[in-house]
C-alpha positions in Angstrom: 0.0 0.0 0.0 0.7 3.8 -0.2 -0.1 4.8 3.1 0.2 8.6 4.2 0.1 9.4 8.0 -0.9 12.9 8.7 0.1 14.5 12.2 0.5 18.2 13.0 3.9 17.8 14.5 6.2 15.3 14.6 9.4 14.1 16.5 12.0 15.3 17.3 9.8 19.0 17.2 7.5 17.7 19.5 8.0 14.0 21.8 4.4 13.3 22.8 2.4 10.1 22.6 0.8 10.9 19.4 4.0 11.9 17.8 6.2 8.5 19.0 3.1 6.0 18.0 3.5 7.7 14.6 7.2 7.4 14.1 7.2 3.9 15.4 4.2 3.0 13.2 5.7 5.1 9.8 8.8 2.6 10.6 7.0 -0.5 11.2 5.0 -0.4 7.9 7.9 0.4 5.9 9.6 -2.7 7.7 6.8 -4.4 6.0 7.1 -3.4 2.7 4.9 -0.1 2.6 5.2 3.1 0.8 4.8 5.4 4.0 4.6 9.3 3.8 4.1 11.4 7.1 2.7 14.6 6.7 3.5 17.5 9.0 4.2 21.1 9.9 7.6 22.4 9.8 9.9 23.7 12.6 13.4 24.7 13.6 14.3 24.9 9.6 14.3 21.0 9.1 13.8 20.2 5.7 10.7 20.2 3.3 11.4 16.1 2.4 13.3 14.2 4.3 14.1 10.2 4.4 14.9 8.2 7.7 14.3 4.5 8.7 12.6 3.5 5.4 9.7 6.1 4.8 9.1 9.6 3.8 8.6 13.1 5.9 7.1 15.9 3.8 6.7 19.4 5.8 4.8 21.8 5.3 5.5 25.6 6.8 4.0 26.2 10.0 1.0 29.3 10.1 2.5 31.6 12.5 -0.8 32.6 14.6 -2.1 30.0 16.5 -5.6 31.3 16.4 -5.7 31.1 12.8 -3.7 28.2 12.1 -6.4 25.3 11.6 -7.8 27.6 9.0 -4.9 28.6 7.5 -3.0 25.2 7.7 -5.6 23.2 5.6 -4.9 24.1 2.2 -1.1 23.9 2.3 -1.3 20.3 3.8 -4.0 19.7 1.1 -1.4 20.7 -1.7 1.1 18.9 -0.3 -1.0 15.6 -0.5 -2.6 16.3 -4.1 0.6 16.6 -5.1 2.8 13.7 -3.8 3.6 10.8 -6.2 2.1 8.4 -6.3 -0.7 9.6 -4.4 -1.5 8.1 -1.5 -4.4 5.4 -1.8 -5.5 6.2 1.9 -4.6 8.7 4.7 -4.2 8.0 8.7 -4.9 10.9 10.6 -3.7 11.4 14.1 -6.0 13.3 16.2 -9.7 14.9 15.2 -8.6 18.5 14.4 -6.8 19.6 12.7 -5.1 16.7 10.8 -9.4 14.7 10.5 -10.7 17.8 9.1 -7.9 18.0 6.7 -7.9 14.0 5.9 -11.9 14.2 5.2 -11.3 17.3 2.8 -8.5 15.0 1.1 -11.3 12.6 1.0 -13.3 14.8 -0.7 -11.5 16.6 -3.3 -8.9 13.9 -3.8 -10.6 10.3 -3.7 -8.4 9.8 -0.5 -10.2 7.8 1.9 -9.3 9.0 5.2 -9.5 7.2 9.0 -9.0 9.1 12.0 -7.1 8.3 15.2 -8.5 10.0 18.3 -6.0 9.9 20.8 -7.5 11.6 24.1 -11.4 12.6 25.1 -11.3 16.0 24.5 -11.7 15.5 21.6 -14.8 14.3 21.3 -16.3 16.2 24.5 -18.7 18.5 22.2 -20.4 20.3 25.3 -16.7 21.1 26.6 -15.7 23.6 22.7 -17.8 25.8 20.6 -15.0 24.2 17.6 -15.9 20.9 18.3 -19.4 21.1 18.2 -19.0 22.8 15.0 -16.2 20.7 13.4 -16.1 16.9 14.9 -19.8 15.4 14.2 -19.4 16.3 10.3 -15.7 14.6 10.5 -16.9 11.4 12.0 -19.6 11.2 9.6 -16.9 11.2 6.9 -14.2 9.5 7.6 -13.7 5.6 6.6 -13.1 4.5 10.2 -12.3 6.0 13.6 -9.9 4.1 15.8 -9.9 4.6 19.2 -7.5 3.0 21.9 -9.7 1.0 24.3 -12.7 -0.5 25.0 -13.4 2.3 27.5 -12.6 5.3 25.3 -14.7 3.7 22.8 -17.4 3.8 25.1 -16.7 6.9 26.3 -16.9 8.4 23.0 -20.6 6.8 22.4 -21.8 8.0 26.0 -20.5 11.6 25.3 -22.0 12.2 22.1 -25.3 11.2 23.6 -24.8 13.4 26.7 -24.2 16.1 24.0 -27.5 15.4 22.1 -26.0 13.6 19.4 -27.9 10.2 19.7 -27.9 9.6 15.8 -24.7 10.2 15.6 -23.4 7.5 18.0 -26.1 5.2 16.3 -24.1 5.9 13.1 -20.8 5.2 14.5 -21.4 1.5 15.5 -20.1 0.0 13.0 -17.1 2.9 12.4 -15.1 2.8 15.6 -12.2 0.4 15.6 -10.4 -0.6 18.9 -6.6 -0.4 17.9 -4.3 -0.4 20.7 -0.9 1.9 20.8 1.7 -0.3 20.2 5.1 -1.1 22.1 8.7 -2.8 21.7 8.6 -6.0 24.0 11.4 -7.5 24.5 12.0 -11.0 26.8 15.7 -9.6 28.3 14.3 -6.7 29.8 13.1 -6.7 33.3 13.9 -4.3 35.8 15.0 -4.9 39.1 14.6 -0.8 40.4 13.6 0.3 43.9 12.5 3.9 43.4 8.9 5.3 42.0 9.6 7.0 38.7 7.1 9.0 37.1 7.4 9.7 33.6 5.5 13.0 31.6 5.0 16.3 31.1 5.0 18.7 34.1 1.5 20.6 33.6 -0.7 20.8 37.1 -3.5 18.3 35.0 -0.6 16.0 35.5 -1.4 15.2 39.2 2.2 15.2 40.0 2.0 18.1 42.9 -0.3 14.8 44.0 2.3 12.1 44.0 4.7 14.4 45.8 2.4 14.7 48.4 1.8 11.1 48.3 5.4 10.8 48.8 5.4 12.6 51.7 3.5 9.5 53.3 6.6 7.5 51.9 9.5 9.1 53.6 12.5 5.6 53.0 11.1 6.1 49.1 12.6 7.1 46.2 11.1 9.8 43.6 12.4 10.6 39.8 10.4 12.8 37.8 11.3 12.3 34.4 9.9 15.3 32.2 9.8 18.7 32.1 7.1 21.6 31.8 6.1 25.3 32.7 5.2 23.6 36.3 8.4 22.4 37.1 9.1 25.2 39.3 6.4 25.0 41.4 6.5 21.4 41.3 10.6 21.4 42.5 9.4 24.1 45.4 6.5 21.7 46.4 9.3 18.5 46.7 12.0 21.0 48.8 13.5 18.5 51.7 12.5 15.6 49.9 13.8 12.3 48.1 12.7 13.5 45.0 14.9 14.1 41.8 13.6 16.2 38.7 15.4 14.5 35.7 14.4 16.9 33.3 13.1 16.3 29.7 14.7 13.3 28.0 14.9 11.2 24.5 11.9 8.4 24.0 15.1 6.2 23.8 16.6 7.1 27.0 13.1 6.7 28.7 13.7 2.7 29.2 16.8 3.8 31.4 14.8 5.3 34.0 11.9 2.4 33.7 14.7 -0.4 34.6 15.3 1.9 37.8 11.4 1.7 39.1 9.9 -0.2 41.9 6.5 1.2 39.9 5.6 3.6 38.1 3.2 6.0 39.0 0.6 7.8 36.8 -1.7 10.0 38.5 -3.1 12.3 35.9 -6.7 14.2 36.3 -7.0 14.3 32.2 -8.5 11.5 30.2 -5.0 10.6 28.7 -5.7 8.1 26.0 -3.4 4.7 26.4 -0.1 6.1 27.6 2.7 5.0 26.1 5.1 4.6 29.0 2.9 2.6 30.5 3.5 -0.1 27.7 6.9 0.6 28.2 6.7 -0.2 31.8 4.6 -3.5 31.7 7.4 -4.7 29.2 10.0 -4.3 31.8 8.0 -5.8 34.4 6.7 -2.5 36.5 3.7 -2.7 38.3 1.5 0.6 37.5 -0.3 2.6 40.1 -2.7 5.2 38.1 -5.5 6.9 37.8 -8.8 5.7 36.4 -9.4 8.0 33.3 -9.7 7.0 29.7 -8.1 4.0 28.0 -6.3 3.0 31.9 -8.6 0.6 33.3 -8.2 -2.0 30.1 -4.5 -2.3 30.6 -3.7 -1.7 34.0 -6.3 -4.2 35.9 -6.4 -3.5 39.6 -4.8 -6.0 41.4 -3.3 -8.0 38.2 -0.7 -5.5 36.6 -1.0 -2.9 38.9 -3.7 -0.8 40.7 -5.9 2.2 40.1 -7.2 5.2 41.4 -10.0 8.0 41.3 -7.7 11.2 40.3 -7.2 13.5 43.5 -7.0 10.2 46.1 -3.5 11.2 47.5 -4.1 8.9 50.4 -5.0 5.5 48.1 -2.6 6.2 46.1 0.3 6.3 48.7 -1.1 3.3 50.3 -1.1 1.3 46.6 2.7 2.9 46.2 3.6 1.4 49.3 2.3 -2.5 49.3 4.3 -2.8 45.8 7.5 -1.2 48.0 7.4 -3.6 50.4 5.6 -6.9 49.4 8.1 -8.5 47.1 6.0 -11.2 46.1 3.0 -8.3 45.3 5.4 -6.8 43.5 6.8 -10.0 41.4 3.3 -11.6 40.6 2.0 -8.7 39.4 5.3 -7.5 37.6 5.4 -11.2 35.9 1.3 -10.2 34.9 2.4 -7.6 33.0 4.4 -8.7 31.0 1.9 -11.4 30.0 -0.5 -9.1 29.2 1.4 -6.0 27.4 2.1 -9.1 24.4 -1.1 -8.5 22.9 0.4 -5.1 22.6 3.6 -5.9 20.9 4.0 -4.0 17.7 3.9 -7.3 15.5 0.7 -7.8 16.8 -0.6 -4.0 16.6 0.4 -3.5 12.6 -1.2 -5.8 11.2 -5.2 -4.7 12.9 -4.2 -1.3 11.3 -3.3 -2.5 7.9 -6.9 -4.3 7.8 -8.4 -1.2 8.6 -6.2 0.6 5.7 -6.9 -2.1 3.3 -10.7 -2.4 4.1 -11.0 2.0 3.7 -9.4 1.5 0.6 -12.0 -0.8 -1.0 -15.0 1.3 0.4 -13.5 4.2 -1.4 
């Protein structure tokens, strides 16, 4: 196939989950004999085409106003797409808006059938934006397929367009939403052996960290490393003064496994519906138990009391008290360390590529 993955920003400009699925997945489909092309916004003067690990990155220049830059970012990326060749026969879009409203227009005006990878609940929260309400219904009425990461955002997505009204709308999207996982490296010689509670993310307050260092406060013989960085560091650093906690700072995806083989856990405790994070993939391979908070896609991986535990976002004192059984039960810790990394195989990305190349293949004979 001639796959193109659309994204508005892509590593190294911007390391988010999003971003890291895409690269991994650009890489694994050319592993497998694809034509792959990302499309995505320019930054820091990189250039308009460049090749790495197989596949093809086309930029397009960045609209300097952010207010205006979903309007004024749609016809570039559209002209970069009509003109590729060979054209692309269908077009993976990461996230709702911008990169869904510009796959359905390529759908459109192009022929290019178009699915859509929503990758957290806002957006799909129509009461919560004026620009979704306006934008999102007519998107998921177009697009080929919508993938979604779990079970529980899937159903997520269905009770929140009913919440907002939109009744006939989730009717119409029973048979369009796909449950794809995010994907991860799994590897049988990697298990860590750590003793500290690593958290691993950005440093926003819808984060919950201010919450784990207070949770740590409980925990006064543990360990703390922060790895990420963000405007609330500061206050965050303040919060931890006198305490076992180090701030690692912002790191490479590839230097991330480094801190996970140093974790007794790791700790999640986000207020935000967050999708399927990433690093806790990344953990389960290596054998970490998770303790996190029950929003979005968590639940179906992390399974309280199997691979790790969870909790309702703001419970400082649950969360302390799950932090500490996996501290100092060794054989809590093993079993459910051993648990994970039975269950994070169906996540492996041999297994993940080929669910989306059905969906590809099947958008491209509706078209």
């Amino acid at each position: 196939m001639n796959i193109g993955l659309l994204i508005g920003r892509f590593p190294p400009d911007l390391i988010g989950g999003a971003e890291l699925q895409t690269k991994q997945l650009a890489t694994e489909l050319a592993r497998r004999g694809h034509d792959v092309t990302v499309f995505t916004r320019r930054y820091s003067g990189r250039p308009y085409r460049q090749c790495q690990d197989g596949y093809l990155i086309r930029r397009r220049d960045e609209f300097p106003v952010p207010g205006l830059r979903m309007v004024c970012d749609t016809f570039p990326a559209l002209w970069n797409i009509a003109r590729h060749r060979p054209r692309p026969q269908v077009i993976l879009c990461y996230q709702t808006l911008n990169s869904g409203l510009i796959g359905v227009i390529a759908q459109s005006l192009l022929g290019i059938p178009a699915i859509v990878s929503v990758r957290g609940n806002r957006e799909y929260r129509l009461r919560k934006s004026v620009i979704n309400r306006l934008l999102v219904p007519g998107i998921y009425r177009r697009v080929q397929y919508l993938i979604v990461q779990s079970p529980a955002i899937r159903d997520d997505l269905h009770a929140q367009l009913r919440l907002a009204g939109r009744v006939a709308l989730s009717d119409e999207l029973q048979n369009k939403v796909r449950v794809v996982p995010n994907g991860v490296g799994v590897s049988p010689d990697v298990r860590s052996d750590g003793t500290k509670v690593v958290y691993v993310g950005r440093l926003i307050r819808n984060k919950g960290v201010a919450d784990l260092i207070r949770a740590m406060r409980q925990l006064p013989d543990a360990q703390l490393l922060v790895v990420g960085d963000g405007p609330d560091r500061g206050r965050l650093e303040s919060l931890a003064q006198g305490m076992s906690v180090t701030f690692v700072g912002q790191v490479m995806p590839s230097a991330v496994i480094n801190y996970l083989r140093q974790a007794r856990v790791l700790v999640l405790p986000s207020h935000l519906g967050d999708g399927l994070p990433n690093v806790i993939l990344e953990a389960m391979a290596c054998g970490v138990p998770v303790v996190a908070t029950r929003t979005a896609g968590i639940p179906d991986v992390v399974r309280h009391g199997e691979t790790g535990f969870l909790f309702d976002p703001g419970d400082i004192r649950q969360m302390a008290a799950y932090v500490d059984r996996l501290l100092t039960c060794d054989g809590l810790w093993k079993n459910l360390g051993e648990h994970s990394m039975e269950v994070v195989q169906s996540y492996a990305w041999d297994v993940v590529v080929p669910q989306i190349e059905q969906l590809l293949l099947a958008a491209i004979s509706q078209q």
